[in-house]
N, C-alpha and C positions, 0 to 999 in steps of 0.2 A: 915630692910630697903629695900633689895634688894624682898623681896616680896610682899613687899607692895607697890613700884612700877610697879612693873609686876601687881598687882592685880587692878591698878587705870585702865592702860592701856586695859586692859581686858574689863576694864566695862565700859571706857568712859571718867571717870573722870579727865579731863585735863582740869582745868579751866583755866591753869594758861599760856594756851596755845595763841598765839596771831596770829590770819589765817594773820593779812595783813603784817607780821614783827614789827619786833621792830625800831620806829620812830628814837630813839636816833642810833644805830646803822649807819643807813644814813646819820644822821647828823654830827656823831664825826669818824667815820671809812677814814683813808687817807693813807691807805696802797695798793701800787698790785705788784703784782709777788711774793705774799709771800705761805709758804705752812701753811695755816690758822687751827687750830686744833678748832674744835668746841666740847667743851667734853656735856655729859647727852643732848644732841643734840637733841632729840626729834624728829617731823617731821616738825622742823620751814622750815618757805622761808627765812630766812635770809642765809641760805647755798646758795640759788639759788642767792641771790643777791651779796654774797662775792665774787661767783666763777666770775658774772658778770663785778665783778670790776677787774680780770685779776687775781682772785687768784684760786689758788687750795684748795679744802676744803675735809677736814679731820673729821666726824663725829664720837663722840663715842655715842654710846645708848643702854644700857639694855634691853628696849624691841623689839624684831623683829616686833611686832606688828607695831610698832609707824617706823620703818625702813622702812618695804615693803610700808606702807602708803604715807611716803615721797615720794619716785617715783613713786607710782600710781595717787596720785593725782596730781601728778606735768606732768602727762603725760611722764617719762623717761623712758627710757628702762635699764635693769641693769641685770648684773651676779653675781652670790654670789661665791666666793673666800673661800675654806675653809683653816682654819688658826687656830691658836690659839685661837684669836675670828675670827667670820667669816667676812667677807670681802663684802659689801654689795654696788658694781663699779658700775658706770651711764657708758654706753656704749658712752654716745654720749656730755657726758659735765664732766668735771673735779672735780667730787662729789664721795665720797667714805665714806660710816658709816661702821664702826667697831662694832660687834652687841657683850655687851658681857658687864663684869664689867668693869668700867673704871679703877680701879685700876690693870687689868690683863692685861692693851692694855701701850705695855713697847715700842712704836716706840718713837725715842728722833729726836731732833734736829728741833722742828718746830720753822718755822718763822711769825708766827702770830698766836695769841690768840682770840675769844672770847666767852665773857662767859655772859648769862643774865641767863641762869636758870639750873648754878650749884652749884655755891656756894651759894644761895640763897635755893637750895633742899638740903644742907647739913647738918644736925646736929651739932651744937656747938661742942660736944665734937671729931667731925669727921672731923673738917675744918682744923686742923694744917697739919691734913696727908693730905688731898686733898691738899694746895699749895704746900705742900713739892713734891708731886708729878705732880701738873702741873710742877712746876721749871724745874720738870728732863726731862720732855717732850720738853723743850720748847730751843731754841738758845739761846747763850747771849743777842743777839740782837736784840731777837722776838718783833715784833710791839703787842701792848698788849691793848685790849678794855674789861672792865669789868661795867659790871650793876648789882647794889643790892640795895637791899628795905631799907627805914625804917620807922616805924611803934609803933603804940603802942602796945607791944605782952603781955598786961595785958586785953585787948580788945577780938586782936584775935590772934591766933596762927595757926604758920606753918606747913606745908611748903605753901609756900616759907618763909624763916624763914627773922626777921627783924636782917642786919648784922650793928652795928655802925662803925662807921668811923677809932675810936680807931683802930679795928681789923682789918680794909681792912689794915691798916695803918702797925701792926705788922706785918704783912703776907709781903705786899710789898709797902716798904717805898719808893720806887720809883714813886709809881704812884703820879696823880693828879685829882683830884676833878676836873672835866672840866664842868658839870653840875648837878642841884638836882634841881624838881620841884614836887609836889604835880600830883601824879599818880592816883588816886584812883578810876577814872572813867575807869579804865583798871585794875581792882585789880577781883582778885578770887573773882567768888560769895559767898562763904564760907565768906568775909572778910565781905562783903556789910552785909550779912544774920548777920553777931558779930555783924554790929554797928559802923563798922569803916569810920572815916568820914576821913580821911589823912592817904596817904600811900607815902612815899615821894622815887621817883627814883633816886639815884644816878648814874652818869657816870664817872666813872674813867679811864684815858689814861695814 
């Protein structure tokens, strides 16, 4: 998994990438002064826009490729921190990506969550250990925003893989379903190219 991530980033292939942010995001996010963990973080703007809203933001991300990119094109200026994973600091705004496997990046205590494109890039049989390990990352009392697909995956297949309700629901039975609407004009062209005519976004708070 972890080289075939590295291998998409190499070559470009990030359909699943969204240059203007994630819409829901904006609409359902009602937290600041939190320290926000953004894990498989990518080079979204949705970092630029959490810090915006009074938070500190915490990136984790595999590829330094997709890192150094986030504050190039974002126009930031930034030092790298060598660490355990490296340490990838905006000199001049409250943004920090961790470059490195998310499962090796052991800082706990965050107080805010969110997630549109990790548990959506995890493998079924790899999702029980990803929340067992956001949980450990995360406060009791972390403000918590999660976005995941669902889809028809006899059509097309992930990643981003289609997660049902059931399972956001085993994982963490706290959350709420706060919105789902038919996505598909924003879905990987990979989905369009299968055939897929509904890809339904869920938001969980």
């Amino acid at each position: 998994m972890i080289e075939s991530w590295l291998e998409r980033w190499r070559e470009g292939r990030i359909g699943w990438h969204e240059a203007g942010g994630n819409a829901s995001l904006r609409k359902y996010w009602r937290a600041e002064g939190r320290r926000v963990l953004v894990p498989m973080c990518g080079k979204t703007v949705d970092m630029l826009w959490l810090e915006e809203q009074g938070n500190s933001v915490v990136g984790v991300e595999l590829s330094d490729i997709a890192a150094r990119a986030f504050f190039e094109e974002n126009g930031l200026r930034y030092t790298i921190r060598e660490g355990r994973l490296p340490a990838y600091a905006a000199e001049d705004r409250r943004i920090t990506i961790y470059c490195g496997d998310l499962f090796e990046f052991d800082e706990p205590g965050h107080t805010g969550w969110y997630d549109r494109g990790a548990l959506v890039a995890t493998p079924a049989e790899q999702r029980p250990a990803y929340a067992e390990h956001i949980d450990a990352l995360l406060a009791p009392d972390a403000y918590r925003l999660l976005i995941t697909l669902e889809y028809d995956d006899d059509i097309a297949t992930g990643p981003p893989y289609s997660i049902s309700r059931q399972e956001i629901q085993r994982y963490w039975p706290d959350l709420q379903e706060v919105d789902r609407y038919d996505d598909i004009d924003n879905g990987p062209p990979k989905f369009h190219d299968a055939g897929l005519r509904e890809m339904f976004e869920a938001v969980w708070r």
